[in-house]
C-alpha positions as a Markdown table, in Angstrom:
| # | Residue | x | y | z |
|---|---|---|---|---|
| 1 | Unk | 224.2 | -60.6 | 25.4 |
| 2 | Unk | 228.0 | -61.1 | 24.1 |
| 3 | Unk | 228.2 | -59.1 | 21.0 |
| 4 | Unk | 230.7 | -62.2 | 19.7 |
| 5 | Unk | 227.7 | -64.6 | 20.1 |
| 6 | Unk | 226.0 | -65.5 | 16.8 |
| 7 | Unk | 222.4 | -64.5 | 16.6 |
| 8 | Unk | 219.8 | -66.9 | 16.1 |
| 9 | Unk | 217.7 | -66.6 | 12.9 |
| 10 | Unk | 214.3 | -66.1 | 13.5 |
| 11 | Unk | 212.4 | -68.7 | 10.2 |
| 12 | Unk | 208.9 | -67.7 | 11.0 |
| 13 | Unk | 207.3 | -64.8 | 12.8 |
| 14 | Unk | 203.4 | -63.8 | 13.3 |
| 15 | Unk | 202.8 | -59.8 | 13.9 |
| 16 | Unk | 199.2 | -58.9 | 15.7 |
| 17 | Unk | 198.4 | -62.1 | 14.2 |
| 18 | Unk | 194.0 | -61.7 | 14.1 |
| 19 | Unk | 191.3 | -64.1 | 12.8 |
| 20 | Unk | 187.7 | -63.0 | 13.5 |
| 21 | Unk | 184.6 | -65.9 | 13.0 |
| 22 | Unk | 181.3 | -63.7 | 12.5 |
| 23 | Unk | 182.5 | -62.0 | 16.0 |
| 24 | Unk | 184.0 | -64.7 | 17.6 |
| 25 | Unk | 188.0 | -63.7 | 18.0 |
| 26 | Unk | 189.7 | -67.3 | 17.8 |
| 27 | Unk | 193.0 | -65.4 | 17.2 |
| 28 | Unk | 193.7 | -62.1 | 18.9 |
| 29 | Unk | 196.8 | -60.1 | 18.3 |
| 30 | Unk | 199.4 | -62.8 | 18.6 |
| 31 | Unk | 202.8 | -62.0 | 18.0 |
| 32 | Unk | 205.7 | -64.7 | 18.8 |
| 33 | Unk | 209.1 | -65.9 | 16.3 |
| 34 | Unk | 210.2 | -68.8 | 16.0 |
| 35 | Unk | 214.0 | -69.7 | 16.2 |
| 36 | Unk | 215.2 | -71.8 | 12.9 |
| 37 | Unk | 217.0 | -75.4 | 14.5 |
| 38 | Unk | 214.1 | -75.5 | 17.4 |
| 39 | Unk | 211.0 | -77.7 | 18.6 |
| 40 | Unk | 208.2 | -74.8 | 19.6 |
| 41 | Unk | 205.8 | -76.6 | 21.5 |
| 42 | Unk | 202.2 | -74.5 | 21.6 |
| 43 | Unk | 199.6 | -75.5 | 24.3 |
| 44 | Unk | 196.4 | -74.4 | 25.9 |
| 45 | Unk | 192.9 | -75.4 | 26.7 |
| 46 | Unk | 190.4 | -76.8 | 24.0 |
| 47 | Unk | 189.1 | -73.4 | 21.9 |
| 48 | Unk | 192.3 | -71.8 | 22.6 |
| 49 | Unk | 193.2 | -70.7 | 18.4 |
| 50 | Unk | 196.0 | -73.1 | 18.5 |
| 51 | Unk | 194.9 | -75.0 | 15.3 |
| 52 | Unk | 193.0 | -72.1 | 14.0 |
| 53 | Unk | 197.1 | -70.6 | 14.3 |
| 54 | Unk | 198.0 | -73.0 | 12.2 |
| 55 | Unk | 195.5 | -73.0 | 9.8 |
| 56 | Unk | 196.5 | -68.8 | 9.5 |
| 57 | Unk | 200.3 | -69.7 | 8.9 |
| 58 | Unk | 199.6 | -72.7 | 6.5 |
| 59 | Unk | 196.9 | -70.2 | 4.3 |
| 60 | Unk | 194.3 | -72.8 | 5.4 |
| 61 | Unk | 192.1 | -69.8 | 6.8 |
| 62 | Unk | 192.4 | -66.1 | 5.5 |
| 63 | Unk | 194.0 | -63.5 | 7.7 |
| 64 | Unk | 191.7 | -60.9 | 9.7 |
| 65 | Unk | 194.6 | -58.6 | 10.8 |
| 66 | Unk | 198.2 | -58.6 | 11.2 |
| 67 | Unk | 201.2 | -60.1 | 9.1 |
| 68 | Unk | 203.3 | -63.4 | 9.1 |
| 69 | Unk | 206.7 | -63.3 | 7.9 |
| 70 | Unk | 208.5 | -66.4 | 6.9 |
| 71 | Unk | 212.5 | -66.6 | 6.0 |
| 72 | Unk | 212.0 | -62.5 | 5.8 |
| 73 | Unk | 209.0 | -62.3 | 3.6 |
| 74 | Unk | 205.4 | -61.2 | 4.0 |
| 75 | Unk | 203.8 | -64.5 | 3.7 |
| 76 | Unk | 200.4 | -63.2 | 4.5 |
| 77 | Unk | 197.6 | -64.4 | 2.2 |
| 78 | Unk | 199.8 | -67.3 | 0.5 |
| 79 | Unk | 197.8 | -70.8 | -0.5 |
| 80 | Unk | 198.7 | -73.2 | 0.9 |
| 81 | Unk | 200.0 | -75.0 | -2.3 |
| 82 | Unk | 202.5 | -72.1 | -2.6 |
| 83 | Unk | 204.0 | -72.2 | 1.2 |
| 84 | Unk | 204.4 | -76.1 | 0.9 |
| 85 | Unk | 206.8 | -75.2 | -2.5 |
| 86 | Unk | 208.5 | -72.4 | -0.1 |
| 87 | Unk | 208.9 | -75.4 | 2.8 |
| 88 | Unk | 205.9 | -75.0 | 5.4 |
| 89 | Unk | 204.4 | -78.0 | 5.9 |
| 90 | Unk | 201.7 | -79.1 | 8.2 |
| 91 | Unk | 199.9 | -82.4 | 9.3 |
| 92 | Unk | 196.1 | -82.1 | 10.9 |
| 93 | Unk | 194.4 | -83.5 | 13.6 |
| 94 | Unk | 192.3 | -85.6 | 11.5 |
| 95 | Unk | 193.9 | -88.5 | 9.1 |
| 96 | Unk | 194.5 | -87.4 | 6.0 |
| 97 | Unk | 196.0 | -90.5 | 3.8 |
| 98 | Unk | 194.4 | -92.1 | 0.9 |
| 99 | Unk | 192.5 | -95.0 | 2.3 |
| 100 | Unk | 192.3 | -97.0 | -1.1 |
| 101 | Unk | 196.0 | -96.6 | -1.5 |
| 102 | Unk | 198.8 | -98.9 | -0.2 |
| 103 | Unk | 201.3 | -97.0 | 2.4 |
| 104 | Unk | 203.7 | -97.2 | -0.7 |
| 105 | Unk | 201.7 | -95.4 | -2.8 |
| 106 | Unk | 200.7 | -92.8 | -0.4 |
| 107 | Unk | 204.2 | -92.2 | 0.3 |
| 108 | Unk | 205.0 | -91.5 | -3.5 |
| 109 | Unk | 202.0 | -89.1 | -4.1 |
| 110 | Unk | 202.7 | -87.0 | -1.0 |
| 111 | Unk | 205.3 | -84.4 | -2.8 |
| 112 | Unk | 202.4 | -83.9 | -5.1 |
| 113 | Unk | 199.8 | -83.4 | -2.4 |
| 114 | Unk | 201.8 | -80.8 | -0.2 |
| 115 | Unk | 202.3 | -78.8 | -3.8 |
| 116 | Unk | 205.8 | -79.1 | -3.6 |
| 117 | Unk | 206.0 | -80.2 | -7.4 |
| 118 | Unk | 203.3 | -79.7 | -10.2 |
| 119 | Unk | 201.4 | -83.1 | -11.2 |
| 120 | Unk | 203.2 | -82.3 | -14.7 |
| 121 | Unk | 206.2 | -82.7 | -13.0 |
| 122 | Unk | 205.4 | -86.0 | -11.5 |
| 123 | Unk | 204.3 | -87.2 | -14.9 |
| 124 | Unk | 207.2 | -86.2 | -16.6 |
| 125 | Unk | 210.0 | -87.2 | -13.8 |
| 126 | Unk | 207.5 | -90.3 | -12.4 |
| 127 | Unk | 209.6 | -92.9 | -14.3 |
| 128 | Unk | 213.3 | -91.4 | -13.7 |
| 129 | Unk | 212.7 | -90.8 | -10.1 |
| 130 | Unk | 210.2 | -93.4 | -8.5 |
| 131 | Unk | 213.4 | -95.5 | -7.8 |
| 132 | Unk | 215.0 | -92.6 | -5.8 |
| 133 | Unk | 211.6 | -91.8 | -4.0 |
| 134 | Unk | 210.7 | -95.6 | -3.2 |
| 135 | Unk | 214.6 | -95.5 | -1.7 |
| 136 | Unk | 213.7 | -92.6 | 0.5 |
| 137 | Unk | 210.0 | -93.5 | 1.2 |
| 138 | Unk | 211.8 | -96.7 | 2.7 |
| 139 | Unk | 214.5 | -95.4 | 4.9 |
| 140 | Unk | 211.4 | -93.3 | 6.9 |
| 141 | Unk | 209.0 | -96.3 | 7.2 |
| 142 | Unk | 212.0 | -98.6 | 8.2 |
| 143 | Unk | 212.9 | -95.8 | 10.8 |
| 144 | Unk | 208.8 | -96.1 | 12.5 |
| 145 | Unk | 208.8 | -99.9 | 11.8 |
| 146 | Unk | 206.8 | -99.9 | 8.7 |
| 147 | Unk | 207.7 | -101.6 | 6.4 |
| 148 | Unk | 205.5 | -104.8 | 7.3 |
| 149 | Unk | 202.9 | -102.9 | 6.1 |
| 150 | Unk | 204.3 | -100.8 | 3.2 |
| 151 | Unk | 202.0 | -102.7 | 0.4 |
| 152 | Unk | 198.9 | -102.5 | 2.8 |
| 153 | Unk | 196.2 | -100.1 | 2.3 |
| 154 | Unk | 196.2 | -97.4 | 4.8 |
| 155 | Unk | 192.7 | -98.6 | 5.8 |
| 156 | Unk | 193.3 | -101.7 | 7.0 |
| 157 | Unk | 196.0 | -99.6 | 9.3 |
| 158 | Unk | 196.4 | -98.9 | 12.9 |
| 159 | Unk | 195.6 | -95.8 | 14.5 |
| 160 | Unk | 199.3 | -95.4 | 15.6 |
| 161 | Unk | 200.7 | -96.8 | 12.3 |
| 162 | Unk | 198.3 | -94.1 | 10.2 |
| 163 | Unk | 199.6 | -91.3 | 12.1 |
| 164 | Unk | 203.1 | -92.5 | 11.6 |
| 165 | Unk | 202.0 | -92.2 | 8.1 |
| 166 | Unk | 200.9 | -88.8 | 8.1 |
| 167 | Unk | 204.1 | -87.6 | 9.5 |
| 168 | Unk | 206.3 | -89.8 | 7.3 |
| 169 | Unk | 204.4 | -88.4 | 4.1 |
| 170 | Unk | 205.0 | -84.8 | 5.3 |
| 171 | Unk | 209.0 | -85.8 | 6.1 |
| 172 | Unk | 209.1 | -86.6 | 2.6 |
| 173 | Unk | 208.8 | -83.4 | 1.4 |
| 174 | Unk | 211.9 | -82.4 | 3.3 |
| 175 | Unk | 209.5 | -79.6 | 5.2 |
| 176 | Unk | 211.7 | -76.4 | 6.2 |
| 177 | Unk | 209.6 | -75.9 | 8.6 |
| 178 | Unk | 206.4 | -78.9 | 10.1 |
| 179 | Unk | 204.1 | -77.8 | 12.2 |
| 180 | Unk | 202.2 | -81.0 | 13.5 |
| 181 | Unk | 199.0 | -80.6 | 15.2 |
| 182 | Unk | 198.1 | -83.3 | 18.2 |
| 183 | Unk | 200.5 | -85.8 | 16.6 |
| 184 | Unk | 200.5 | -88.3 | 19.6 |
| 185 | Unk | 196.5 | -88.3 | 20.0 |
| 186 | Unk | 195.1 | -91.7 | 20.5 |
| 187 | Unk | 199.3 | -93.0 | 20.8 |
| 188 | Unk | 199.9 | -95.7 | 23.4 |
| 189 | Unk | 203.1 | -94.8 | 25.5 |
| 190 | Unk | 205.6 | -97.0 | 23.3 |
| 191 | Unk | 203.5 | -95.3 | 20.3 |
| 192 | Unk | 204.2 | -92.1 | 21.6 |
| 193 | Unk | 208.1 | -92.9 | 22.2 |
| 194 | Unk | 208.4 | -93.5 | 18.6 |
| 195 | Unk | 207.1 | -90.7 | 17.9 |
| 196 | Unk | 208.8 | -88.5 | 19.8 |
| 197 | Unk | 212.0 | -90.1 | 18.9 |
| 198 | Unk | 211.1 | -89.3 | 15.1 |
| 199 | Unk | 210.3 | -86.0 | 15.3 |
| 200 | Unk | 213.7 | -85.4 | 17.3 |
| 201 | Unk | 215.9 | -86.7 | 14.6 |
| 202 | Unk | 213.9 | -84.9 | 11.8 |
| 203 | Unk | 214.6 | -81.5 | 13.9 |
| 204 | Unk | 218.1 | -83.1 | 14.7 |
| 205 | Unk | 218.6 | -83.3 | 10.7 |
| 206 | Unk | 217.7 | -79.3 | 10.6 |
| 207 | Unk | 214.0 | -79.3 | 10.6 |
| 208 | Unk | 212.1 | -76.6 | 12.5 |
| 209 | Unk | 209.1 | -77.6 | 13.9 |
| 210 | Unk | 205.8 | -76.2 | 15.6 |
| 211 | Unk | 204.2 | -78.7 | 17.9 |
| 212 | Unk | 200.8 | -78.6 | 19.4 |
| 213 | Unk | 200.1 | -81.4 | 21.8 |
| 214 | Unk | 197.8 | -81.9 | 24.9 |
| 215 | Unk | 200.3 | -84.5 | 26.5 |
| 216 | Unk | 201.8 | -82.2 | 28.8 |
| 217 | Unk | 204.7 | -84.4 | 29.7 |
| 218 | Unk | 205.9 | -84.8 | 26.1 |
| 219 | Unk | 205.8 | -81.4 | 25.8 |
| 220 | Unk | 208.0 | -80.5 | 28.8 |
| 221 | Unk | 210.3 | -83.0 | 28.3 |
| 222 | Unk | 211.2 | -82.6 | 24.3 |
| 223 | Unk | 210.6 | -78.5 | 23.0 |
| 224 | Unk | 213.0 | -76.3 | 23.7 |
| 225 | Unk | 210.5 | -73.3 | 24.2 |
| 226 | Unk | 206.4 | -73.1 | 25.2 |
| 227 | Unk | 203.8 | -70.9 | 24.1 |
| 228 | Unk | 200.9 | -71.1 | 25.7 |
| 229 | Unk | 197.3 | -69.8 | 24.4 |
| 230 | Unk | 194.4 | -69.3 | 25.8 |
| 231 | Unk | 190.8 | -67.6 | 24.5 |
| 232 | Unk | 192.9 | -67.1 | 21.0 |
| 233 | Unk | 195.6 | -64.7 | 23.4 |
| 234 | Unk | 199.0 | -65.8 | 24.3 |
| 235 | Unk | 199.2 | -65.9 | 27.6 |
| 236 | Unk | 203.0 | -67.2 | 28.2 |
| 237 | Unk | 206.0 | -68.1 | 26.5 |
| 238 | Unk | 209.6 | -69.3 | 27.2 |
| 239 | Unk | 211.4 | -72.5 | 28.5 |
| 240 | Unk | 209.4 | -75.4 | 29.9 |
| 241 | Unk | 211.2 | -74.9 | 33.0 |
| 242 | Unk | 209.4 | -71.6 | 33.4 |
| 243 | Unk | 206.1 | -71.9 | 31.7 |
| 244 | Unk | 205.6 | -74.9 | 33.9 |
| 245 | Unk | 205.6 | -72.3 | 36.9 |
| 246 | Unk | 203.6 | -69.9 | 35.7 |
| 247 | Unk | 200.8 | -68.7 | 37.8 |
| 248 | Unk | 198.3 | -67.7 | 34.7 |
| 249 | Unk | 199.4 | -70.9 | 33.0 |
| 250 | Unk | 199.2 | -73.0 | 36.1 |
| 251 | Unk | 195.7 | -71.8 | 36.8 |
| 252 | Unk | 194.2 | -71.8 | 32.9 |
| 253 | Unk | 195.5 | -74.8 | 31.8 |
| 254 | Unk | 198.0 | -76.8 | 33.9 |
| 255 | Unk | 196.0 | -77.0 | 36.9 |
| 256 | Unk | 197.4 | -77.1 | 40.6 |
| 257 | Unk | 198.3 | -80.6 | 40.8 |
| 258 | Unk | 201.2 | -79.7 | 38.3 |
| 259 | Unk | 202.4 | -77.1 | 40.0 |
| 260 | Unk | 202.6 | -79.2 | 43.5 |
């Protein structure tokens, strides 16, 4: 490598990375960085550890084994409450908004629900700032065509428009680093454009983010590097181009009409 070329910073980075379930190894020794600036996509077959991964590096589940290191500290054993203050911040499979709240309102709450400010602080600053956070709670909905339905209870939503929603409320806690887990599940294809086209101009805007998706396409097409798990090991990792012609990956997860 050219000595004059700048190095890229490495945000996040697991070491022998183990979780253990009465026996079961969902996560086995995985190490693997990830490069501040990029879209990581992870994939592999249902079971794989990919969300049990997440839950590890978000605190969600304790840590059998290894370390994480995050910005170049030992993160290992953090709450969650305490990594959302440092910048991690995930969305879930599942929905997660408050059904009996309008879009609005869940938009307002969410700095207080990722833990990146104390509820005292959202009492004391609610009145001074609510102007400043409605203004920014706007400019995301606008940007996934929301704002139809910004005084509507998140029940009466969509399945598309909720998980638009979900990722909204994490954007506004201005995440250092998102990890988003099956975010285009249940998406029709102009759903899933949106989408996409979201998460790329919260990366463009400096936002590292950790991606696990089963849509194989959208993964090839919009992360700049692959990991690839399988049976809680990592199995492969690298450029799309590459993982995409990997025997292993080909075989465990791909298949061989993706390779043809």
């Amino acid at each position: 490598m050219d000595s004059d070329m700048p190095e890229i910073e490495v945000i996040l980075e697991t070491r022998e990375l183990k979780k253990n379930f009465a026996g079961l190894v969902a996560v086995d020794a995985i190490s693997f960085k990830v490069y501040r600036g990029e879209i990581l996509g992870i994939i592999g077959p249902n079971g794989a550890g990919k969300s049990t991964l997440f839950n590890l590096i978000t605190g969600f589940l304790s840590v059998s084994g290894g370390k994480i290191i995050y910005q170049g500290r030992d993160i290992t054993g953090c709450s969650p409450h305490s990594l959302a203050r440092q910048g991690i911040i995930r969305t879930f499979q599942m929905d997660t908004t408050f059904k009996d709240m309008t879009v609005m309102e869940n938009m307002l709450i969410s700095d207080y629900l990722q833990g990146k400010i104390s509820i005292v602080g959202q009492i004391i600053g609610l009145k001074d700032n609510t102007k400043a956070l409605e203004d920014k709670a706007a400019d995301l909905l606008s940007s996934l065509g929301m704002m139809s339905v910004c005084n509507s209870f998140a029940d009466t939503l969509s399945h598309g428009f909720q998980r638009y929603l979900s990722l909204a409320m994490a954007m506004m806690t201005n995440p250092e680093i998102l990890l988003l887990d099956e975010p285009l599940t249940g998406l029709n294809n102009a759903e899933i454009e949106i989408m996409l086209q979201t998460i790329a101009k919260l990366n463009d805007a400096g936002t590292t983010v950790l991606l696990i998706e089963h849509n194989v396409k959208s993964i090839m097409n919009n992360c700049d590097r692959i990991m690839v798990m399988s049976f809680g090991k990592k199995i492969a990792e690298g450029k799309p181009s590459d993982v995409g012609q990997d025997p292993e990956v080909i075989k465990v997860y791909l298949g061989a009409e993706y390779a043809a």
